[in-house]
C-alpha positions in Angstrom: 107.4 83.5 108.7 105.2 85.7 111.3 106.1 88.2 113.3 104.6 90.7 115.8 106.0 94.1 117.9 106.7 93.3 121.6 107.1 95.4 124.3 109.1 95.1 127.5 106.7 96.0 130.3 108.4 94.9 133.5 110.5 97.2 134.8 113.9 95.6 135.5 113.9 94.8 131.7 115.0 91.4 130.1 117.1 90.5 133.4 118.4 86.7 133.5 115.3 85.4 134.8 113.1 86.8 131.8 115.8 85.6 129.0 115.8 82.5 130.7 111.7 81.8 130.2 112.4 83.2 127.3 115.0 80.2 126.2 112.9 77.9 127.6 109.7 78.5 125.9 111.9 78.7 122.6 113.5 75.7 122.9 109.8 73.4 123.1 109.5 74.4 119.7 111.3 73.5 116.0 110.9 76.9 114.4 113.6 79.6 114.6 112.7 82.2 116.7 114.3 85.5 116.5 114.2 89.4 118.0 114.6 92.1 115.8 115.9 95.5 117.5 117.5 98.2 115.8 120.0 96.5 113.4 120.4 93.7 115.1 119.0 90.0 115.3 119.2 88.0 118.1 118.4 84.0 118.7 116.0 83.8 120.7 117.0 80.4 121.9 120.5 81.8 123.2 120.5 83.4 127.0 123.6 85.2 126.2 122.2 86.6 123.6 119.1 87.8 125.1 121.5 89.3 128.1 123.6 91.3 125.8 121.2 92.7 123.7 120.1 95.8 126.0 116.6 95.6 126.3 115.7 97.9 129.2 112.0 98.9 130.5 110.1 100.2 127.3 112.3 98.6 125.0 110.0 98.0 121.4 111.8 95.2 119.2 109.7 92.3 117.0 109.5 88.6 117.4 109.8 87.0 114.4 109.1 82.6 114.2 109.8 80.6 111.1 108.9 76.7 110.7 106.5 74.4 111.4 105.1 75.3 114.6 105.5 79.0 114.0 102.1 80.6 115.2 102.4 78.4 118.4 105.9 79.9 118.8 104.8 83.2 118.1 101.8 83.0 120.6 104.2 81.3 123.3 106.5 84.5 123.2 104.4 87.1 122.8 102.3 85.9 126.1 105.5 86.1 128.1 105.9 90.2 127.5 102.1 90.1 127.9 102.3 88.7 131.2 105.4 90.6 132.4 107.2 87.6 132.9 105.1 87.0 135.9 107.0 90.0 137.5 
């Protein structure tokens, strides 16, 4: 398993158009790919998931990816919050 600490940069937050880039770029790859914020872990491969878990501007939570294709998933994630989600 690998994981790494993301931050939510654009300023809406994870709106339905960021969990749903989100979903998709999860769903090209086998491993399980999950956020970690406060108590809580969330699919990252579910939108309503995403949507329900509160993750306003600022928001800190990690990514974590476990299976074949793990770094890749990792690396695919994590350059989504880099990018802002092309906000």
């Amino acid at each position: 398993m690998v994981n790494e600490k993301v931050v939510v940069k654009n300023r809406a937050g994870l709106h339905a158009r960021p969990a749903s880039m989100i979903v998709q770029t999860a769903s090209t790859f086998s491993s399980s790919i999950f956020f970690v914020k406060d108590n809580s872990r969330i699919n990252a491969k579910s939108i309503m998931n995403l949507l329900t878990m509160g993750a306003a501007y600022n928001t800190e939570m990690v990514v974590e990816a476990q299976g074949d294709d793990e770094q890749d998933a990792l690396q695919a994630i994590v350059s989504l919050f880099e990018k802002k989600f092309e906000e």
